[in-house]
C-alpha positions in Angstrom: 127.4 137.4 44.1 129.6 136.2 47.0 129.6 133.3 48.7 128.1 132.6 52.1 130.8 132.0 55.1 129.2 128.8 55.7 130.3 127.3 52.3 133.1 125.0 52.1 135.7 125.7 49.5 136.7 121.9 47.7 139.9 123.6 45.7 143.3 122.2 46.5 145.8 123.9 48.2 148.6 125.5 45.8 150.8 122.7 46.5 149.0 119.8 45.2 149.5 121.1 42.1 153.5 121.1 42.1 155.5 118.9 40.0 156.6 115.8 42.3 159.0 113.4 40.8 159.1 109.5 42.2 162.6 109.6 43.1 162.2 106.7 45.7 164.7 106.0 48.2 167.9 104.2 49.4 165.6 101.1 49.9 163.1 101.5 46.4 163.6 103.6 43.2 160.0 104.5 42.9 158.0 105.4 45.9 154.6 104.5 44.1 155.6 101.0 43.1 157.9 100.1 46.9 156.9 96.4 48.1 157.5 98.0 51.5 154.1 97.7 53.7 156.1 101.2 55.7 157.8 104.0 54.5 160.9 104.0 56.1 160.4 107.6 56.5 156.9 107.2 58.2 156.9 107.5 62.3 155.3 105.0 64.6 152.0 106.5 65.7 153.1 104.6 69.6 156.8 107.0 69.6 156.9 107.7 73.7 154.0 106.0 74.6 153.7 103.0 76.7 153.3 99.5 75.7 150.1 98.3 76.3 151.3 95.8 78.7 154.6 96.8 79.3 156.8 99.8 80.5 153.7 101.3 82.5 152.9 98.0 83.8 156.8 97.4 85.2 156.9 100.9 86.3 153.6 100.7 88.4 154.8 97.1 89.9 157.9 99.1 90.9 156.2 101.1 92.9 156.0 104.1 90.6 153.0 106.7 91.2 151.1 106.9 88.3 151.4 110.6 87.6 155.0 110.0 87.7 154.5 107.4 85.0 152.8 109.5 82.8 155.5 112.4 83.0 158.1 109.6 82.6 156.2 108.6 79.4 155.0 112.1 78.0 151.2 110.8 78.3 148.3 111.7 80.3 147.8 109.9 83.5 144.6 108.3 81.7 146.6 106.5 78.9 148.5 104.8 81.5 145.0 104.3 83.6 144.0 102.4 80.4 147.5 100.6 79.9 147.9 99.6 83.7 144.3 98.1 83.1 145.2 96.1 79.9 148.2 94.7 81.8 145.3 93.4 84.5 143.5 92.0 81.9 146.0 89.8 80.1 
């Protein structure tokens, strides 16, 4: 009997089930026991975005249009919308 399409399959890829060996880093010895609250290898979820109340802000008081701000950025024209408008609201 086969399954229907509409079933979702719960085994784990082939990869969960390779060796991995807690080698740590430079900072730790053992990546499972680090005091670190970051991985040093981890990337900032905000890379090329605006701040909130900063670089969109100063760019928009400049006189910068704000399509130009979000091509400057790498973000949509709404993020800096909602970050021009955070600026007003502070």
């Amino acid at each position: 009997m086969t399954e229907p399409s509409t079933v979702r399959r719960t085994r784990l890829p082939n990869d969960e089930y390779k060796a991995w060996h807690d080698t740590g880093c430079n900072l730790h010895r053992s990546c499972l026991r680090c005091p670190l609250a970051v991985c040093q290898f981890d990337e900032p979820k905000d890379k090329g975005r605006p701040s909130r109340t900063g670089d969109a802000v100063a760019l928009h008081a400049a006189g910068m249009p704000i399509h130009a701000i979000a091509a400057e950025c790498g973000v949509t024209r709404r993020s800096v919308q909602r970050a021009l408008a955070a600026g007003r609201a502070s």
